[in-house]
C-alpha positions in Angstrom: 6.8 -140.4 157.5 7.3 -137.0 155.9 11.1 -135.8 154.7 10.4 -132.0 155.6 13.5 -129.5 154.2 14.2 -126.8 156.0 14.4 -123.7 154.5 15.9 -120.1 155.7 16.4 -120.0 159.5 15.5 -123.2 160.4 11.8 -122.9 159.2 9.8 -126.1 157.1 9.5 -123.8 153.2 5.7 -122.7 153.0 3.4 -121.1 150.9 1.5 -118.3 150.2 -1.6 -117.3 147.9 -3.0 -113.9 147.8 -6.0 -113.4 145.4 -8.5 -110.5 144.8 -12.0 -110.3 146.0 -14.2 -108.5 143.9 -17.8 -107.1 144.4 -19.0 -107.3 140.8 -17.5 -108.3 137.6 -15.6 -105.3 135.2 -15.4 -103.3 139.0 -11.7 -102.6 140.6 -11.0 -105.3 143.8 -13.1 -104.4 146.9 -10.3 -106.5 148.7 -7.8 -109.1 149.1 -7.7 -112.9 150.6 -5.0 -114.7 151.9 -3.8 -118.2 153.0 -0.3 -119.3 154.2 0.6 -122.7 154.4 3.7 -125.3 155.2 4.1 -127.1 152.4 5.0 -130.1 154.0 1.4 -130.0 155.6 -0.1 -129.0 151.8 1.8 -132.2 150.3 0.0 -134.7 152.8 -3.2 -133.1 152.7 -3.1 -133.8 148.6 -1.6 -137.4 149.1 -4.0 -138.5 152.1 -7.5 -136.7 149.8 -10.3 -139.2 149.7 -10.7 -138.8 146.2 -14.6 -139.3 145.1 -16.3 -139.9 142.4 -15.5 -136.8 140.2 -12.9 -134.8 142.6 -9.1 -134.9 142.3 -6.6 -133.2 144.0 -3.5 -131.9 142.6 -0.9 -129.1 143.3 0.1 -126.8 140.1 3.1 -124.1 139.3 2.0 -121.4 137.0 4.4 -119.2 135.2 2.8 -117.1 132.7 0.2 -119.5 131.3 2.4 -122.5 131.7 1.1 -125.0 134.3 3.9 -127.7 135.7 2.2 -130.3 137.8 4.3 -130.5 141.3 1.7 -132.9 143.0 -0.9 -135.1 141.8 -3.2 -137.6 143.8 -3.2 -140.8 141.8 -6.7 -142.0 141.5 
């Protein structure tokens, strides 16, 4: 079992990336890609990875070229 916080209006707190798609390197963005995610759901699907041989699995917070592990699968 899960503790899941709830954030504004009652809603589990999610995520969301957005990255650019780009056609050929030194070219502006041809587009944009997106995925939105609970994080409750991004937490277990970290902790319950079948880590293989040379995988891992692991959840990071960037902030101008500082990474702060939030989640890390223990191998």
């Amino acid at each position: 079992m899960m503790f899941v916080p709830k954030g504004l209006d009652d809603t589990p707190p999610s995520l969301s990336v957005t990255v650019p798609v780009y056609n050929e390197t030194d070219k502006p963005p041809i587009g944009l890609v997106g995925a939105d995610g609970y994080l409750a759901d991004i937490f277990s699907d970290i902790v319950e990875f079948d880590v293989g041989h040379k995988s891992y699995a692991y959840l990071l917070d960037a902030d101008a070229g500082n990474f702060t592990v939030i989640l890390f699968k223990n191998i």
